[in-house]
C-alpha positions in Angstrom: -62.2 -34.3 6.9 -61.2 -33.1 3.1 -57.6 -33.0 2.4 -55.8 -29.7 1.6 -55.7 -29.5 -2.0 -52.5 -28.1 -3.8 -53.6 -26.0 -6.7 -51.6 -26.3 -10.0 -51.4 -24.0 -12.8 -52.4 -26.6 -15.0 -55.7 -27.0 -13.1 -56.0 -23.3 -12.3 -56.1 -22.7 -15.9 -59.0 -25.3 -16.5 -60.7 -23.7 -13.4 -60.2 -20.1 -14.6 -61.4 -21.3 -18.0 -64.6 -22.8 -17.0 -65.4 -19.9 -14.8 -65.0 -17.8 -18.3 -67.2 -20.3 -20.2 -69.9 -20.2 -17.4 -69.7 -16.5 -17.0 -70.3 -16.0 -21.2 -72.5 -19.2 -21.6 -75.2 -18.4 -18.5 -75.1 -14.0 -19.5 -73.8 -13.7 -15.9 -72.2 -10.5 -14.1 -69.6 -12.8 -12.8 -68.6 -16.0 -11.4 -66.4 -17.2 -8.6 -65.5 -20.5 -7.0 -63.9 -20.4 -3.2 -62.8 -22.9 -1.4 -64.5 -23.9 1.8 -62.5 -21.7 4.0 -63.4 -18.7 1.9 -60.2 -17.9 -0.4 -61.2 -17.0 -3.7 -59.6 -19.7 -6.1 -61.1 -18.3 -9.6 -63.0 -15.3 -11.2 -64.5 -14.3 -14.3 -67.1 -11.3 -15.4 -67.3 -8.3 -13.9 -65.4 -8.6 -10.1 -63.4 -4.8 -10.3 -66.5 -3.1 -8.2 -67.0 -6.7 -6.2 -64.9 -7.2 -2.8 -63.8 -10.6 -4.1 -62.3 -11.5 -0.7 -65.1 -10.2 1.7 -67.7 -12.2 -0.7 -65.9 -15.4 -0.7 -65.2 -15.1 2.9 -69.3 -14.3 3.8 -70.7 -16.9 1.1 -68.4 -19.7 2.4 -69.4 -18.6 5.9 -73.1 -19.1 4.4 -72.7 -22.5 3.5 -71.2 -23.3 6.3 -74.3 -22.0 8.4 -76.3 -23.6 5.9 -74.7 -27.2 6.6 -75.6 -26.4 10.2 -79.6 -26.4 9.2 -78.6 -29.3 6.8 -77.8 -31.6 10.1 -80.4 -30.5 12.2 -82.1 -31.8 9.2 -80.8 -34.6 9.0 -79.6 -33.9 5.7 -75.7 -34.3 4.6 -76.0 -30.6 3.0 -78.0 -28.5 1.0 -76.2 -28.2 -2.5 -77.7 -25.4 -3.8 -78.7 -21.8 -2.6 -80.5 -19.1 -4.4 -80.7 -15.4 -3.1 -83.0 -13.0 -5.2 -82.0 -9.3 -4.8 -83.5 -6.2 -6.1 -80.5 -5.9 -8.9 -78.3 -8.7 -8.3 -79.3 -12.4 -7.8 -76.7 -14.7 -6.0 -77.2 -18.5 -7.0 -74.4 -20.4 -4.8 -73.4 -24.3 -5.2 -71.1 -26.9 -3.4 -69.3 -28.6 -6.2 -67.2 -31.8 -5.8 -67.7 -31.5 -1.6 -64.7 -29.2 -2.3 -65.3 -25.7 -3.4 -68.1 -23.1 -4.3 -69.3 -21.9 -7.3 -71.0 -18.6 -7.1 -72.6 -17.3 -10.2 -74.2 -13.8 -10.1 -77.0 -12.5 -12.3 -79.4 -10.0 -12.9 -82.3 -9.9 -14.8 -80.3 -10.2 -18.2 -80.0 -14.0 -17.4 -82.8 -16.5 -15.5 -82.6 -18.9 -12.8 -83.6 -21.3 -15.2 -80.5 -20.7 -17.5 -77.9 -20.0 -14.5 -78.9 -23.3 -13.2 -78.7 -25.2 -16.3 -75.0 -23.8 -17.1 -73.8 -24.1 -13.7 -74.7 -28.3 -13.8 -72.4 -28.1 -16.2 -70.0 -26.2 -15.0 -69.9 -28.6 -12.0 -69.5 -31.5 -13.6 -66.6 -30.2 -15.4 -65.1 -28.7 -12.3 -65.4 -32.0 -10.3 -63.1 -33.7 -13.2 -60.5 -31.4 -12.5 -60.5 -31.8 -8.8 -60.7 -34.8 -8.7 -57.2 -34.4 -11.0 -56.0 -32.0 -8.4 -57.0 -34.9 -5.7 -55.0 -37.1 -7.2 -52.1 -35.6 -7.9 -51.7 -34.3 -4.5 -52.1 -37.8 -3.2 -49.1 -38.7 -5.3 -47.2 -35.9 -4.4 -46.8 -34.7 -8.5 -45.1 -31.7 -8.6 -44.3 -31.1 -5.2 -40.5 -31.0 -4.3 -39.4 -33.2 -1.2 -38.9 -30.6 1.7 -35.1 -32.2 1.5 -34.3 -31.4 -2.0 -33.1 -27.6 -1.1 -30.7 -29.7 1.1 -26.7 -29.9 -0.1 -24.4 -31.9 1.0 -22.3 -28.9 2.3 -25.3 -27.9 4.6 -25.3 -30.9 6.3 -21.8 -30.9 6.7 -21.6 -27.6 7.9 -24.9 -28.4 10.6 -22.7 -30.9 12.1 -18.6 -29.1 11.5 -19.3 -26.2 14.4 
């Protein structure tokens, strides 16, 4: 099972960055990486006319039927997906075991290229991650779920 990650604005920045760099460096329409359970985490290019939340939610439902083939496979998961519309091409990607990097293109841009930018992409995204792993095995950043806590509230919880 994959811990729950606690996003920082540090790494969010980083994310949100290398979703602009992808976006510019492939000639995409935009770019998103989800989570697993299908909240958007990032965006870049053109998302105004996209239903950000209904297409994260559906393309993490995807992969998820996806790993399903995977095992009856007897693979561990397919990485990579590629859907080829009439105006809009959807390549999708499992990055770091962790998220989802969605890149959509049209025919300004090529499989060739998207694919190219997005191993990239996911090598620099699995850096921060792992980052983002680490600190919240270490508990950076977080405040102790006692340090709201005075020394007045505990006397009052017990002075009745």
């Amino acid at each position: 099972m994959i811990q729950q990650l606690v996003m920082y604005e540090e790494e969010l920045q980083q994310i949100n960055h290398i979703c602009e760099n992808l976006h510019r460096d492939s000639n995409a329409k935009a770019v998103l990486v989800i989570d697993k359970n299908g909240q958007a985490i990032a965006q870049a290019g053109d998302t105004q006319q996209l239903d950000v939340t209904s297409l994260s939610s559906l393309t993490a439902g995807n992969v998820a039927a996806t790993g399903g083939i995977a095992q009856l496979l007897a693979e561990r998961e397919f990485s990579g997906q590629f859907h080829e519309g009439e105006r809009t091409n959807v390549h999708i990607s499992i990055v770091g075991a962790r998220v989802i990097l969605v890149v959509l293109f049209d025919d300004r841009s090529s499989l060739g290229l998207v694919r190219l930018r997005v191993k990239r992409a996911s090598a620099e995204l699995t850096v921060v991650l792992d980052v983002m792993v680490k600190k919240s095995a270490l508990g950076v950043g977080q405040p102790s779920v006692f340090s709201e806590i005075t020394d007045d509230d505990i006397d009052n919880l017990f002075n009745d």
